[in-house]
C-alpha positions, -999 to 999 in steps of 0.1 A, spaced: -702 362 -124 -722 377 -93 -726 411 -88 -698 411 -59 -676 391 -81 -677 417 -106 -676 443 -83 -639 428 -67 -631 424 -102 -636 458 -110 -612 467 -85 -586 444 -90 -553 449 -105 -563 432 -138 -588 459 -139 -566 484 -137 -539 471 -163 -569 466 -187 -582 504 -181 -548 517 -182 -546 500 -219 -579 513 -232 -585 547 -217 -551 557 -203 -534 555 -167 -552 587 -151 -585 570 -164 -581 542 -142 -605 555 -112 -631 573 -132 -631 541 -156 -640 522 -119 -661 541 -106 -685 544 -144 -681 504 -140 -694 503 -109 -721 523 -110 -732 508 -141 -734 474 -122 -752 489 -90 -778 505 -113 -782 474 -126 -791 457 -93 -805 486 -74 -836 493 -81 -825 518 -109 -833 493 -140 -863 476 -145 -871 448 -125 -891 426 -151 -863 432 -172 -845 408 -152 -867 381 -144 -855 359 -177 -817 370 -172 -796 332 -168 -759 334 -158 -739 356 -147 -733 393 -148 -705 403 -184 -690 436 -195 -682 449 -225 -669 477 -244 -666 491 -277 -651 520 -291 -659 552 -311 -634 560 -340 -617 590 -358 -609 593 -390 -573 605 -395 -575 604 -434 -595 592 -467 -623 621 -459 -656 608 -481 -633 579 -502 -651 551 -486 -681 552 -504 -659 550 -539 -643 519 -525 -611 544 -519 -588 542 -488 -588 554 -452 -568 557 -424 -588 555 -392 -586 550 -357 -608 535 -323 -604 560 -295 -609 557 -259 -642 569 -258 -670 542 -262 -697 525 -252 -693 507 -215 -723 481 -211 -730 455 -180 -751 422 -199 -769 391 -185 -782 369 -214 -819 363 -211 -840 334 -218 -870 351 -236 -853 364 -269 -860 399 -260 -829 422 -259 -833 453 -238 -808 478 -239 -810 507 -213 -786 535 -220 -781 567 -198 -794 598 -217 -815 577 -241 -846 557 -243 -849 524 -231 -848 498 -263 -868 467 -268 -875 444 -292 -884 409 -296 -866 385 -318 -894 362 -319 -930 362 -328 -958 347 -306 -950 316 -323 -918 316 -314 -904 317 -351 -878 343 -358 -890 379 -362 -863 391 -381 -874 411 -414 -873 449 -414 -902 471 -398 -908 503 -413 -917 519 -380 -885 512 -366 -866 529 -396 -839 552 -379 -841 537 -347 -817 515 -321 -844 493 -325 -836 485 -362 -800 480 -357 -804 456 -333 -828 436 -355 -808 440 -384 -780 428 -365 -797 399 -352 -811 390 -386 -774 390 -403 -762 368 -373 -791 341 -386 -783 348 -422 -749 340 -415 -755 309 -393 -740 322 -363 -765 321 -327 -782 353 -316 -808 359 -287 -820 378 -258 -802 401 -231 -806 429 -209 -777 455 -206 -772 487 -188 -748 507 -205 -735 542 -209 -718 560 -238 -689 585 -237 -692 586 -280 -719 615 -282 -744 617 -309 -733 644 -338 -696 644 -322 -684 630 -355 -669 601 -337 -692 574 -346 -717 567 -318 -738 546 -343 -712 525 -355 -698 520 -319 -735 508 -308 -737 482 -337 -700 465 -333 -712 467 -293 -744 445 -305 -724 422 -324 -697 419 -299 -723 409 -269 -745 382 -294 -712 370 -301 -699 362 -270 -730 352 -254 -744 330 -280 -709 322 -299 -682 318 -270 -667 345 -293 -660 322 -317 -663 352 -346 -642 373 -330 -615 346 -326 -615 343 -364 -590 361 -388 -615 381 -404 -637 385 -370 -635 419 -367 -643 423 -402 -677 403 -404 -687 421 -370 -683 452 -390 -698 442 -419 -731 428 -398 -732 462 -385 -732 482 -416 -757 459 -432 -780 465 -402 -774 505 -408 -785 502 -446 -809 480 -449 -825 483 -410 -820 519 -400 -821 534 -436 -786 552 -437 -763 543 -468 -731 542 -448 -699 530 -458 -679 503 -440 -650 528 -424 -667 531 -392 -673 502 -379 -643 485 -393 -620 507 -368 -643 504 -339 -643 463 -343 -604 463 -353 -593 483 -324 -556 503 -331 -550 527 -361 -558 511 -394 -551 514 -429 -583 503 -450 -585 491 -488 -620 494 -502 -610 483 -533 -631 449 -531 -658 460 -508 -664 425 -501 -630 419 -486 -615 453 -479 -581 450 -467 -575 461 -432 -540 469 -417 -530 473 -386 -506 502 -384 -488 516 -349 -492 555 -341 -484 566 -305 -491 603 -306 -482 610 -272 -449 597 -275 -446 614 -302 -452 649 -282 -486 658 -295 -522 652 -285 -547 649 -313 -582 666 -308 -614 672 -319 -632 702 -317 -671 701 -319 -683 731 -336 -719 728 -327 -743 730 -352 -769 707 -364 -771 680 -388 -805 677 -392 -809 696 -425 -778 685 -441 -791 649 -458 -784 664 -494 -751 680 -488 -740 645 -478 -757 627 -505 -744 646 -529 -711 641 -529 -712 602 -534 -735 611 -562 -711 631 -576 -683 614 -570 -701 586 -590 -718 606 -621 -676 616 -629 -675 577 -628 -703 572 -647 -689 593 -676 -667 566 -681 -690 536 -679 -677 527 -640 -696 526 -608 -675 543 -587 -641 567 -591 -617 536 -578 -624 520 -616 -604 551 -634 -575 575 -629 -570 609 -623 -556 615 -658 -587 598 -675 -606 622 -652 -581 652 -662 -583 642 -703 -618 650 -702 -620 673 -676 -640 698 -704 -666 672 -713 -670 666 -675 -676 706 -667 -700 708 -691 -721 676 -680 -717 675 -642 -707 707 -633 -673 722 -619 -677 707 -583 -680 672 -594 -648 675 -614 -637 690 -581 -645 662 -553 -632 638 -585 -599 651 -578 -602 652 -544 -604 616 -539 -576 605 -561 -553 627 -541 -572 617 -509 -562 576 -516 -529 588 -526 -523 606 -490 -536 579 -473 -507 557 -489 -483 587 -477 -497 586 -447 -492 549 -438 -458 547 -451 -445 578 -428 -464 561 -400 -442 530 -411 -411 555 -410 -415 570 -379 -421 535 -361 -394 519 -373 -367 549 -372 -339 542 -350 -328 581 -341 -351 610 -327 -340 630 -359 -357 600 -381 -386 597 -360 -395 637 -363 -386 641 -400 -414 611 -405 -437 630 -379 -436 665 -399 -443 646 -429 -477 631 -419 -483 659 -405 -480 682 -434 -501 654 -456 -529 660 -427 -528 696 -437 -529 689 -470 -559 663 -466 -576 693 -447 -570 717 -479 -582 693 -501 -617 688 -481 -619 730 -480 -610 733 -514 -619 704 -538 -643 685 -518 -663 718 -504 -678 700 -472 -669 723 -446 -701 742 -449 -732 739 -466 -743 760 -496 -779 760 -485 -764 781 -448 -735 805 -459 -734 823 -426 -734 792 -408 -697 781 -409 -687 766 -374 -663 746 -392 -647 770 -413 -645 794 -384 -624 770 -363 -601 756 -389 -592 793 -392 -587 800 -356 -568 766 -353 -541 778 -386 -539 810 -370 -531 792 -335 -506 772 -351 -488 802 -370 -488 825 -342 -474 805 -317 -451 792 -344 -458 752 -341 -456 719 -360 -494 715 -358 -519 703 -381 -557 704 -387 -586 691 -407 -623 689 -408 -626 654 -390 -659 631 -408 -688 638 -426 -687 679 -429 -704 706 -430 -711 711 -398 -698 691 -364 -664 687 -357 -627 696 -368 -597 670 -362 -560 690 -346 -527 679 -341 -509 698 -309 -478 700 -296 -488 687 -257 -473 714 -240 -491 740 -266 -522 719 -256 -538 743 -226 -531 771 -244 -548 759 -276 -578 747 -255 -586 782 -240 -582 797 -270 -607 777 -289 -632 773 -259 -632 811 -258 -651 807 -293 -668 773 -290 -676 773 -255 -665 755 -224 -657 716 -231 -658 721 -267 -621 709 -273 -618 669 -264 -582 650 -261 -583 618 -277 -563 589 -275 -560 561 -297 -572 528 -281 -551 493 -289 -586 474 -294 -617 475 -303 -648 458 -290 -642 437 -264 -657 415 -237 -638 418 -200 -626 390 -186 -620 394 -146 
């Protein structure tokens, strides 16, 4: 597609019943004008010229989103179960394949990324490099190295993108970069023929996750990029991490009357590697006891039988986040079956009794991460408690203005972001409060997005 072909396509009606879809119908005009601009960056000057000279065919956009996790906080990792969700923030990108096997990926904010996925032979250059440990530059190696494992085409492009899924947001800017990767190999090099597949959202996230272990260094589970490749609100199974089983399930919030929110408590993760760490480790020494590799092999009442032994060996906070996640998979099956309720309720009076009920198990989701799992602040940083400070504020909101509301510490912890359920016409009044605290633009609205990553067709 030229550049004026895209640029009428843009601006079409198809474009605008495709925006209204995936970031809402008052999005529709800021969603063309960040298209736009993207494309005339692309072809003004703004991007690098000799980054286009091997470009071939036409002009291809593409989006994927970031997620939120609505329940299953730190279950992943123990092959437990999650409810999640893609959101309408993401990662917008304009692609031309290239003829070089060089991807470059410009991204506003960031630095420019390059790497070549061939040597001077031209042989595949696909094993890990320690120097780009932590970097986009792994992931997109890593990604291009699982496509080859896996027999599926990968190669060059050049994109311009731009991301609305901030780094340290909580709402998985890394995971919404890797299923954006695997999307655009996919449908340049594949005709999208994964994506077509039954399990094609799966395997994208998969290649993704692999790329973030082995690549990029960071022993991530699969929940993130599973929701941003599967689009919707999902229930997730890790039960056979292998073949987790992913189901669709429908939530419309704003039908509902609420707006769900995250609030990002500032605060930095940088020092925070072992508080993360060590609640898979200890998740998996309570397993251990018992001769198992992770909590999902044994029961709560094994793990309550010996609850002494356990104490003694591991500690009382082990025994603690043990507990946490067998209640944790337990919600989440509570969780999907009132989501089940409320959408297939035939009365208003059916639909709210379902409502209050997930929302009362997000409370209690959020009591169990204060309480059991202890990741709402770190040990090491006592007087640092962003998190703790506006889950309080957010309770005593609630109470005060006497509300159906719920909250929760929203992904990995300790510092970052909390997760709140709303009333929408409480909604302005909630913002100011918090934003008082956490500063201008501190509370963002989400909504949940039908898809995941996608290529537009206009």
């Amino acid at each position: 597609m030229t550049e004026q072909d895209l640029l009428n396509g843009i601006n079409s009606q198809q474009a605008a019943e495709i925006f209204s879809e995936l970031y809402g119908e008052n999005e529709i005009d800021i969603q063309r004008k960040r298209y736009t601009s993207l494309i005339l960056k692309m072809r003004c000057g703004e991007f690098p010229k000799e980054e286009l000279e091997n470009t071939c065919g036409g002009l291809r956009v593409f989006s994927s989103p970031g997620r939120t996790e609505l329940a299953g906080n730190h279950t992943d990792h123990n092959r437990g179960k999650v409810l999640a969700a893609s959101i309408q923030l993401d990662c917008a990108a304009i692609v031309q394949k290239r003829n070089d096997n060089i991807v470059f990926f410009r991204s506003t904010g960031f630095p420019d990324v390059k790497v070549k996925l061939t040597n001077k032979n031209g042989e595949p250059d696909l094993k890990p490099k320690p120097e780009e440990t932590g970097t986009t530059e792994a992931l997109v190696r890593g990604i291009a190295a699982e496509f080859q494992r896996r027999g599926i085409a990968a190669g060059g492009f050049s994109a311009n993108a731009a991301s609305a899924v901030l780094p340290g947001s909580g709402l998985s800017s890394s995971a919404a970069a890797e299923v954006l990767f695997g999307c655009i190999f996919d449908s340049l090099y594949n005709e999208g023929k994964l994506a077509a597949k039954a399990s094609g959202a799966l395997e994208i996230a998969q290649i993704g996750q692999t790329a973030e272990n082995v690549y990029f260094g960071k022993p991530c589970g699969l929940m993130d990029q599973t929701a941003c490749a599967a689009g919707g609100a999902v229930a997730i199974n890790f039960a056979d991490t292998l073949n987790p089983v992913v189901k669709q399930i429908n939530l419309d919030l704003a039908a509902a009357g609420y707006t769900l929110c995250v609030v990002n408590t500032g605060g930095s993760h940088a020092d925070l590697t072992s508080d993360y760490a060590s609640i898979p480790v200890e998740m998996k020494a309570v397993a251990s006891f018992f001769g198992k590799s992770a909590l999902r092999d044994i029961d709560k009442e094994t793990v309550l039988n010996s609850a002494h032994e356990i104490r003694m060996k591991y500690g009382d906070r082990a025994l603690l986040r043990a507990l946490h996640f067998f209640n944790e998979n337990e919600r989440v099956d509570a969780m999907s079956a009132a989501l089940t309720e409320m959408d297939k309720a035939k009365s208003s009076a059916e639909k709210q009794k379902a409502l209050y009920q997930y929302l009362e198990l997000i409370n209690e989701s959020g009591n169990s991460s204060w309480e059991l799992l202890q990741n709402v602040y770190s040990p090491n940083s006592p007087k640092n408690q962003g998190i703790t400070t506006a889950l309080a504020l957010t309770e005593n909101f609630i109470k005060k203005e006497k509300l159906n509301g719920a909250h929760r510490v929203h992904g990995g912890g300790f510092a970052g972001t909390i997760q709140a359920y709303i009333p929408i016409e409480a909604m302005e009044n909630y913002r100011t409060y918090i934003e008082t605290i956490f500063g201008t633009d501190s509370v963002t609205p989400l909504r949940i997005r039908p898809k995941g990553a996608v290529e537009f067709f206009l």
